[in-house]
C-alpha positions in Angstrom: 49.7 -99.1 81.1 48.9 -103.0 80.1 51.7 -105.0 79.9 52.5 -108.8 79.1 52.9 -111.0 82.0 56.5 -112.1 80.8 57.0 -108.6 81.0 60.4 -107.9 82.9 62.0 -104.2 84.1 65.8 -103.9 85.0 68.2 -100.7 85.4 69.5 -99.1 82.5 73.8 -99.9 83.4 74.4 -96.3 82.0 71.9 -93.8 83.1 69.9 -95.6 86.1 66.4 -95.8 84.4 64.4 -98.7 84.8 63.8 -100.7 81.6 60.7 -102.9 81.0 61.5 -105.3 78.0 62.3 -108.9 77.3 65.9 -110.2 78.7 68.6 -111.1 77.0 71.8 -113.2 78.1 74.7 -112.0 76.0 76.9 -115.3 76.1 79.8 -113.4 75.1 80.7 -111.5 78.0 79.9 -113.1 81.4 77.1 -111.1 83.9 76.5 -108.6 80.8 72.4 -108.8 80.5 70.5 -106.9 77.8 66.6 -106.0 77.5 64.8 -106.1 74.2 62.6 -102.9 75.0 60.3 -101.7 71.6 62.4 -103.7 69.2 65.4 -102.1 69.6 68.5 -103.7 69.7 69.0 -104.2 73.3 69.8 -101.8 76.2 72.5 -103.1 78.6 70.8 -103.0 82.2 72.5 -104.8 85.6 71.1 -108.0 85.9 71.0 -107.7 89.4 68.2 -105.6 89.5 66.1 -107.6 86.9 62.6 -108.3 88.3 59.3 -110.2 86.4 55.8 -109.0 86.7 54.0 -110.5 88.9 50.5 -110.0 86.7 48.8 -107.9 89.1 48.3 -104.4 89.3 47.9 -101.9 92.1 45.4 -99.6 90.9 47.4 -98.6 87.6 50.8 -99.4 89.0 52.1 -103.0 88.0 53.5 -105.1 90.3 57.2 -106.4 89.6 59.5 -109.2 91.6 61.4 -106.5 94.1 59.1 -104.0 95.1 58.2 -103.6 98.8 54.4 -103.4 99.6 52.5 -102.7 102.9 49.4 -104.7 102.9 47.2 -102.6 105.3 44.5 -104.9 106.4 46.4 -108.3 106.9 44.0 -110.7 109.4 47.6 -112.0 110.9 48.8 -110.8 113.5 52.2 -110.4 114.9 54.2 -108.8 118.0 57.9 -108.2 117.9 59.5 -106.2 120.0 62.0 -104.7 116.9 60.6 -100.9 116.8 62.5 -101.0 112.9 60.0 -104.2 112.0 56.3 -103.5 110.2 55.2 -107.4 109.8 52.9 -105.7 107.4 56.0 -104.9 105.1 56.6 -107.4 102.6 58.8 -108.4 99.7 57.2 -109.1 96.3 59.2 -112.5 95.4 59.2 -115.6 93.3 59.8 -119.3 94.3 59.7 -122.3 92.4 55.8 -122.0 91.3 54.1 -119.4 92.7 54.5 -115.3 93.2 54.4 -114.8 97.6 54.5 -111.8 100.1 57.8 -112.6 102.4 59.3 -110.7 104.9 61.1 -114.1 106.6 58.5 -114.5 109.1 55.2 -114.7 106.8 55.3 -116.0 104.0 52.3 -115.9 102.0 51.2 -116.8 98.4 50.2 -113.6 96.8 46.8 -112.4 96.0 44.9 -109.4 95.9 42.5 -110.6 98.3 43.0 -112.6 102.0 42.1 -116.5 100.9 40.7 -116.9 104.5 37.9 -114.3 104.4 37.7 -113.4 100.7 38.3 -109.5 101.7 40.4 -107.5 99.4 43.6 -106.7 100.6 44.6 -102.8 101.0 47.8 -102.7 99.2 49.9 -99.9 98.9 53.9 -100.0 96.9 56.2 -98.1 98.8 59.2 -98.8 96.9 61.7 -101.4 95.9 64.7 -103.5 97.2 67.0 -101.2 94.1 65.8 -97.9 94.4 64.6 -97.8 98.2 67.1 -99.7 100.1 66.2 -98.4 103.1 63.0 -100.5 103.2 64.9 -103.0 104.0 65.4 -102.6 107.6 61.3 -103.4 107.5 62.0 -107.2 106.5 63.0 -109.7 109.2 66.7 -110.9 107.6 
């Protein structure tokens, strides 16, 4: 499935689906968020699961704001003696300009490939912060 970059997905407030569409606001009532999906008239979703696509696929899977990824072959290395903490877990996120890899000790601009040595990275989604909050305990809070 191609979709737009603007793309966004968010849960469905009454059934739990995810929703991929364009975001509404409704000024009317406060926190209530809406997503335009195939011209419909709007689904009401929980904005606090509303994520962007980043633009980049795993193989046919896209890539939103939220998901949790393992990047296998990562050239950094780390040592922590936390048995819970997989430095090569990371969070898909956003920051002022650019789409990163953080798990609040790296912190990397994301790519499909490692900008150092040009390989491509072996990336694999295992979930996201909404519907796999257990991933969690593999990012460094």
């Amino acid at each position: 499935m191609k979709i737009e970059s603007y793309t966004f997905r968010a849960k469905d407030a009454m059934n739990d689906h995810w929703i991929w569409g364009t975001p509404l606001k409704d000024l009317d009532v406060k926190d209530r968020m809406y997503i335009m999906h195939n011209y419909s008239d709007g689904i009401i979703v929980d904005s606090k699961t509303l994520g962007q696509f980043t633009g980049m696929y795993i193989g046919q899977t896209p890539l939103f704001e939220g998901d949790i990824v393992r990047v296998a072959n990562l050239t950094e290395t780390w040592k922590d003696n936390d048995p819970l903490f997989d430095w090569r877990v990371l969070l898909i996120e956003r920051n002022r300009h650019v789409w990163a890899f953080n798990n609040n000790v790296l912190y990397k601009p994301m790519s499909d490939y490692d900008l150092e040595t040009a390989a491509p990275y072996e990336i694999e989604i295992l979930g996201n912060v909404h519907d796999n909050p257990e991933l969690a305990t593999h990012l460094r809070r």
